[in-house]
N, C-alpha and C positions, 0 to 999 in steps of 0.2 A: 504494500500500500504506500503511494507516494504522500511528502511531507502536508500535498494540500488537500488530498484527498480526506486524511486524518482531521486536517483542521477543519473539514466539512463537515465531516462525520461528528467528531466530537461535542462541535460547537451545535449541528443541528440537534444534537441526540439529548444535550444538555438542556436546552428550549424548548424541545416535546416533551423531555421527561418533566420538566416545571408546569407547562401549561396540563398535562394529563393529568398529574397532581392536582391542580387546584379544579379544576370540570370533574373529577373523582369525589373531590372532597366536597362540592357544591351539591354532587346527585347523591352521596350519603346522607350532606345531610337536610337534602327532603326527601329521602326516605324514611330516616331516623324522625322527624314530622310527620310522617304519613302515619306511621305507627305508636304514634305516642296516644292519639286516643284509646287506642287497645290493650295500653299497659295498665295492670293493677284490678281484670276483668278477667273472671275466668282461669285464674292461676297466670296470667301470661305477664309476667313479668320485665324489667328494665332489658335481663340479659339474654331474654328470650330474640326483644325487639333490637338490640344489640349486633345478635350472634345471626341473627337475620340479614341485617343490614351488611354485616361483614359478607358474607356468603352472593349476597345479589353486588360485589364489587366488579368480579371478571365479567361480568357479563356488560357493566356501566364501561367497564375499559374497552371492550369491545365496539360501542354504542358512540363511544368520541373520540376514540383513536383517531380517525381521518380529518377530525378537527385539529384534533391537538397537535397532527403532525403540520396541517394548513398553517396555524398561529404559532406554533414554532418555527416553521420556517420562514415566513413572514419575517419571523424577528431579528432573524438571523443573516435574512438576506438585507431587512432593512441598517441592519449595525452595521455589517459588511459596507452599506451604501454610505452613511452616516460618517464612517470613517475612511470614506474613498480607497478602503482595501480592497476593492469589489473592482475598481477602476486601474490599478496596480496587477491586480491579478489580470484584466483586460488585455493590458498593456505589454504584458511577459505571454501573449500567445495565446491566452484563454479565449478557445469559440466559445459562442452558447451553447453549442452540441455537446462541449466536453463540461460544461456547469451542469446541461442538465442530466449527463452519465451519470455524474459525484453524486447529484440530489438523487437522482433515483437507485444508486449503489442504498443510500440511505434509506431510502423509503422499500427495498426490500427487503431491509431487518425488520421496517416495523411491517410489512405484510406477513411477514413469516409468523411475527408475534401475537397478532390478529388472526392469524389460523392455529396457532395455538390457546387463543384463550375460544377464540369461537366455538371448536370443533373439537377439542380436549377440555378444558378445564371448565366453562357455562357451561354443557350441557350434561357434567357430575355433579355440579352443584346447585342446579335449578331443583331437583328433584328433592336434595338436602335440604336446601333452603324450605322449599314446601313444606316439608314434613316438619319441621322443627316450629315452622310457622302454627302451623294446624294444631301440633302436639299442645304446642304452648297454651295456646286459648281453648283447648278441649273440642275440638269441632273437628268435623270430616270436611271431606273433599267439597269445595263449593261447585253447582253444576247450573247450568243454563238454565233449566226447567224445574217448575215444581214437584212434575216427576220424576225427576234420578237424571241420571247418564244414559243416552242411548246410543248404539250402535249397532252396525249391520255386520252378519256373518255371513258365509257360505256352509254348508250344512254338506258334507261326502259321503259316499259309501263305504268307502273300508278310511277310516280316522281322518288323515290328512293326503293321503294318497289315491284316493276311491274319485268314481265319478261322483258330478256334483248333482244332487237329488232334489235339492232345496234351498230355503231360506233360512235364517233367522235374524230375527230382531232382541238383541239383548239389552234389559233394562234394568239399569241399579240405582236404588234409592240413595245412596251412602256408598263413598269408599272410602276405607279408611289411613291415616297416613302409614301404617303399616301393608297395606296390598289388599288387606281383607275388605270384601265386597258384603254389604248389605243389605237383604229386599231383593232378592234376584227373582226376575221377572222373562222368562223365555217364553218365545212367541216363534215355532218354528210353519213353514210355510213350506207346502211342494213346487216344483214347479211351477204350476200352473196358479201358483196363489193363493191356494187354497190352504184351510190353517189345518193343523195337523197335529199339533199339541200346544198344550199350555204348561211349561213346569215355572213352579212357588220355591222358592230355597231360601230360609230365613240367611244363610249364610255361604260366603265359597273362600274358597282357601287354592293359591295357585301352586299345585306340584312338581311344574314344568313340566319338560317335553310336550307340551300346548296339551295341560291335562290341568282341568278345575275338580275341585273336589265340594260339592253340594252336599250342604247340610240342612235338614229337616225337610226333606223335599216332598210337594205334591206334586203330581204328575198328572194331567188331562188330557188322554189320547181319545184324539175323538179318530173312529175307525172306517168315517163312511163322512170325508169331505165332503162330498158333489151333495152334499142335504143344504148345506147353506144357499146354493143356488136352485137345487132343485124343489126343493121343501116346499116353495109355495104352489108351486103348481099340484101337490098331493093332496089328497084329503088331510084335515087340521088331525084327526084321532088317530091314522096311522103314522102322520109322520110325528106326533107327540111320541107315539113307540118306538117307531124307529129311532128318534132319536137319544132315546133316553138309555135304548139298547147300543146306540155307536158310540154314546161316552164313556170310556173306563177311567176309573180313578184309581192311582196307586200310588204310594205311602213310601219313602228310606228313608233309612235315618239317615245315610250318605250314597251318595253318587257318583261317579265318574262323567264328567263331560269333555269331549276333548274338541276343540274352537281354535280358531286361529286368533282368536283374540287373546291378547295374555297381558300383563299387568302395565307391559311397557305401550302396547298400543294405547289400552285402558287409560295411561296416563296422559299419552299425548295427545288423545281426543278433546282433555279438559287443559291442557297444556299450553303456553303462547308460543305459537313457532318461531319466535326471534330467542328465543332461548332452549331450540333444539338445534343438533346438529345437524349436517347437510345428512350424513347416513342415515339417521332417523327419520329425517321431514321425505326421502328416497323412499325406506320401507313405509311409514304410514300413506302416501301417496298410491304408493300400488298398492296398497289394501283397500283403500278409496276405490281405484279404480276399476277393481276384480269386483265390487259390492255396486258397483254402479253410482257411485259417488261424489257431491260435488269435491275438484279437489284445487282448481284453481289460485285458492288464495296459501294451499300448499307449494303450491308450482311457485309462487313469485316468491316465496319464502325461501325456497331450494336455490331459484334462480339469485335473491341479493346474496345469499352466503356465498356465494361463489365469488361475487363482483363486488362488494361491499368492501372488502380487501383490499380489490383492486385499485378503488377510488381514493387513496391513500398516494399514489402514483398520481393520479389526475390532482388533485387538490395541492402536491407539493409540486406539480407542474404551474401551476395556478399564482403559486408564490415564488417562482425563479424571477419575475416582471419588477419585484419590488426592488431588487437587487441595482435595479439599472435606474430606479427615480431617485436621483440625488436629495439631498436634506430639504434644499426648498422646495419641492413640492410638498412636503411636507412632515412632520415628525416620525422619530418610531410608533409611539403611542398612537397617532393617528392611522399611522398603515395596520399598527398591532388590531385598530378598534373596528378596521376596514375586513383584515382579515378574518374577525369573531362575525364580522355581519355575513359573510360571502360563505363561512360554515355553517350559521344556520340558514341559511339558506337556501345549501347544498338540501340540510337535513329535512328541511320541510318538503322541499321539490321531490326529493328521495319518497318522504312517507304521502305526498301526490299521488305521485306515479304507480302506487301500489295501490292508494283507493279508486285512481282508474283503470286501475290494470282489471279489479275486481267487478268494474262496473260496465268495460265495452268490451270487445274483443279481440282486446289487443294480444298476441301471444306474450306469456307467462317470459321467456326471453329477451323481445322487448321490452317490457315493464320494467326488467329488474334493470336493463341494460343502460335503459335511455335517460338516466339522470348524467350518469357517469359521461356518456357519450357528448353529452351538452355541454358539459364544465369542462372535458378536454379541447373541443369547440374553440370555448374560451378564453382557454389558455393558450392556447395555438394563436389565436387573434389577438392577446396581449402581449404574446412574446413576439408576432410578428411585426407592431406597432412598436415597441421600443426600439428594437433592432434597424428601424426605418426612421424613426425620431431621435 
């Protein structure tokens, strides 16, 4: 590594890591506010809301990295400018081509570092975090509905390998932060739609190898579908027989089921996808999609993990321009104040492009692509104005 390239390195690396510090420290602590109303309720105590707030931090560093490297280097090219060492370096042979190598040698430690808290360290600790959440104030899994969690399965002939025979619709009243499901509610369907059992299980317990274990279960096999469609066209007093003779009821005290649904799907049905990883939001996706399922606002979540990283490159391209506006134009502080406006900006057009991504049809690709696509735009048209001014 040559002597200027270190002094790039260094001096940029020493400015993101200040600025990610203080946007770290900010979103701690309105977290730490978020959760102060639920301290001293329910058992959940100061080190509950604490130990919480620690655990949601990789995921915050994830969430501003591509700022913090923006207003880091901002500041960095602005000193540079400030102290006409930027014009010295000019001077001794430096193209823009070769400034902007240095910056991005730099800006691909911090993508590397963004794919490690993204896709290693958030998405181990989203789940911790949950559960110590929950533990703390005594409560289960919060869910969309007044009735439970639902989700869709495929129902096989021989376990996971068999042809596919049917449907089911699974429904849970409660999960708990330990995995156990409460209130199980199955709703299995043939083919052709038609319902074909009801099983009750006050309780399930997951065994693995996609094996639940149902406790106190009833069982409602009704044995003669086509009565739900055909029924009324029968007479009212035989099909009352009939039907009374197609429902059988049966009793375990436990069960085997075995479902491709298993605790980690379970969890990322009720899950925010900005704090799973690309592998996960991948396999829930094709479960989605084998069930017939919307999966769209999975798709654009797959798609910014990928590129969200990447705009870390764009954004410190974005701030090589500053490097070339001398002191009168104006202060550091002033470019520093220019480069926080031009990251949220980034961030808002970023979570745009994802609410219309969900709203037209635009492909899941585009969506995620076309923020990043803009601001390098940008900087391509800033860096080609200076160069020409």
């Amino acid at each position: 590594m040559s002597i200027l390239q270190r002094y790039f390195f260094v001096s940029i690396l020493q400015a993101v890591a200040f600025a990610l510090a203080a946007l770290i420290g900010l979103q701690a602590f309105m977290d730490l506010t978020g959760e102060l109303p639920a301290v001293g309720k329910n058992g959940y105590g100061m080190q509950h809301a604490a130990f919480y707030v620690l655990t949601m931090l990789p995921q915050h560093v994830n969430e501003v990295l591509p700022v913090a490297a923006l207003i880091g280097t901002i500041y960095t090219m602005a000193q540079f400018a400030s102290t006409s060492e930027f014009t010295i370096m000019r001077a001794s042979s430096m193209s823009t081509r070769t400034a902007a190598v240095m910056v991005g040698k730099v800006g691909l430690v911090l993508v590397v570092l963004a794919f490690i808290f993204g896709e290693l360290i958030t998405p181990r600790l989203a789940p911790l975090s949950e559960k110590i959440r929950l533990t703390g104030r005594g409560t289960a899994v919060s869910t969309e509905f007044r009735s439970g969690m639902w989700t869709k399965d495929i129902v096989k002939s021989a376990g996971m390998s068999g042809d596919v025979t049917g449907t089911r619709f699974f429904n849970v009243r409660e999960v708990r932060p330990d995995g156990q499901l409460i209130d199980v509610k199955l709703y299995d369907f043939d083919t052709s739609f038609r319902l074909r059992s009801v099983t009750l299980a006050k309780t399930a317990n997951f065994q693995g190898n996609n094996t639940w274990q149902l406790n106190e279960v009833t069982e409602n096999i009704f044995s003669n579908p086509a009565l739900a469609v055909d029924g009324a066209q029968a007479n009212l007093a035989n099909n009352y027989a009939q039907a009374t003779s197609a429902v059988e009821v049966k009793h375990h005290a436990t069960k085997e089921l075995i479902s491709e649904i298993t605790p980690k799907i379970m969890s990322v049905s009720g899950s925010d996808p900005e704090r799973m990883s690309a592998n996960e939001l991948a396999v829930y996706t094709r479960h989605l999609q084998e069930n017939k399922q919307g999966t769209e606002r999975f798709k654009i979540a797959f798609w910014k993990k990928l590129f969200d990283p990447l705009a870390i490159f764009v954004l410190m391209a974005l701030a090589l321009p500053f490097a070339y506006l001398h002191t009168r134009s104006g202060g550091v502080s002033l470019k520093i104040f220019i480069g926080i406006m031009i990251g949220v900006s980034f961030l808002l057009v970023n979570t745009l492009f994802s609410h219309i991504g969900l709203l037209s049809a635009l492909p899941a690709f585009v969506t995620a692509l076309m923020p990043s696509l803009l601001y390098l735009l940008l900087a391509l048209g800033a860096l080609y104005w200076v160069e020409r001014h």
